[in-house]
N, C-alpha and C positions, 0 to 999 in steps of 0.2 A: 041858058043851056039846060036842057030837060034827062038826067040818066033814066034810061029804062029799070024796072024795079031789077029783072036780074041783075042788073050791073052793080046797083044801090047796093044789095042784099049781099052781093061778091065784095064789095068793097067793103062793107061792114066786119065781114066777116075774115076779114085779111089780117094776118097776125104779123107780119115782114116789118121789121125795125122796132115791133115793143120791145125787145131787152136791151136796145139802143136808149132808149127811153128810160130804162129801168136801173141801168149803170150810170147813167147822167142823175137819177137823184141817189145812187148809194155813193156811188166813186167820193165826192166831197168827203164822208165818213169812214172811207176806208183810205185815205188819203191820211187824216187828219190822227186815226188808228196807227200807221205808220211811221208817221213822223214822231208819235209819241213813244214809240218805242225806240225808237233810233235814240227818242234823246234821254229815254230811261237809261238805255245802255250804255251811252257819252256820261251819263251820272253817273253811274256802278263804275264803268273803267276808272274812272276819276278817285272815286270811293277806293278802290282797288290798291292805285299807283299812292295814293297817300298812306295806304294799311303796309306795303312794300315799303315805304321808304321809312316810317317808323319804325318796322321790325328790324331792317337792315342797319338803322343806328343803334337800337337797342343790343343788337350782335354786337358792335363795333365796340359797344360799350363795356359786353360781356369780356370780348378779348383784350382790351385795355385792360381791365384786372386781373386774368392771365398772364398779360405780357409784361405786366408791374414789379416789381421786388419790393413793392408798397404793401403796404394793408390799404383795403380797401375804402378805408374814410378818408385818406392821403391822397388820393388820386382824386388831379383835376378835370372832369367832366364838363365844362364849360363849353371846348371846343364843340358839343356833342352837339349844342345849340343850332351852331352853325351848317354844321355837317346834312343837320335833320332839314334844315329850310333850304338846303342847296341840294337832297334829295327830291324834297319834295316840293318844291317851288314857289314856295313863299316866303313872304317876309319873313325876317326873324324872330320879330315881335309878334307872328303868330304858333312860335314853338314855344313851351314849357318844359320846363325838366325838373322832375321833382324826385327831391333823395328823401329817404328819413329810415334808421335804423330801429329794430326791436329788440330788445328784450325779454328774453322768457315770452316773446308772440302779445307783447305790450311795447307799443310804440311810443318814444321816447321824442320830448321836441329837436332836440341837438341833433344832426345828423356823426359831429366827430364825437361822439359823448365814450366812453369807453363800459362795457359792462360791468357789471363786481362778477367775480370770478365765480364760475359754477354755473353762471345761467347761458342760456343760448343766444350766440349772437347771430344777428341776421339784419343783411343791409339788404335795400331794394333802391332801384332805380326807375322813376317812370316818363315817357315821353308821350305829350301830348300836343299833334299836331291840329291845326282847324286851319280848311280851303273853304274857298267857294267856289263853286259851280253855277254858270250863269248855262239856262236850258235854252236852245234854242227856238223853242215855241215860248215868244211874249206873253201866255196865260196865266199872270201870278195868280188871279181869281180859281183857277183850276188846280195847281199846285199848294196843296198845303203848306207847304214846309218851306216856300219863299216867303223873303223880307219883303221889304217896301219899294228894294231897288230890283227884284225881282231874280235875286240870288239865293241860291240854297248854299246852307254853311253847314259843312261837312268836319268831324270831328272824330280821329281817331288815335287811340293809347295803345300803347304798348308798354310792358314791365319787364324788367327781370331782377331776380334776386343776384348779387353780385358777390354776398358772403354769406 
């Protein structure tokens, strides 16, 4: 089959379906753009709901010693344990709860220690929750901040002073 050169020179010069071409090698990239943000954002919400559910134990904790007729080294905080991993949905064994009282703004090992009179007392409470986050793009290679099984471990505190 022999084209005449007009025809050649028309057909050469025909532009009809290059940006069909041109979306078939970006599209992968902007695909792959996409999805990574969807699952930065499934990470923040995540980050989110666990900085929520620490603060709202650490309230609960506040009004416990409100709601007390105790002094504040008397009161059992334990439950708070619970409360925080049934917040935020994990084990238990990934909550902490850490008390310790100061002194004149010098922190003392004992948390029921009682001051010598005159100096200022001051109790704190702190909760520390850690989730993980499994992303849903498989690229541990890409994400810094996965382990080995391809999890980000998220990690968030919250305090409050209770006396």
């Amino acid at each position: 089959m022999h084209l005449p050169p007009q025809r050649l020179r028309r057909l050469f010069n025909d532009e009809r379906g290059l940006t069909i071409v041109e979306l078939g090698l970006v599209a992968p990239f902007l695909v792959l753009l996409l999805a990574g943000c969807i699952d930065l954002g499934r990470g923040l919400s995540e980050r989110y709901a666990l900085q929520q559910a620490a603060h709202r134990t650490i309230e609960l904790a506040n009004s416990m010693t409100l709601a007390a007729d105790k002094d504040a080294n008397e009161i059992d905080f334990g439950p708070l344990k619970a409360e925080a991993a049934a917040a935020a949905g994990v084990p238990e064994s990934a909550v902490t709860l850490t008390r310790w009282v100061e002194c004149n703004r010098v922190v003392k090992e004992a948390y029921n220690i009682v001051c010598p009179p005159g100096e200022m007392v001051a109790r704190y409470i702190q909760l520390e929750i850690v989730g993980k986050y499994v992303p849903m793009l498989k690229l541990a290679h890409v994400y810094p901040l996965t382990d080995a099984n391809g999890e980000v471990t998220m990690t968030v505190e919250a305090a409050v002073r209770i006396q």
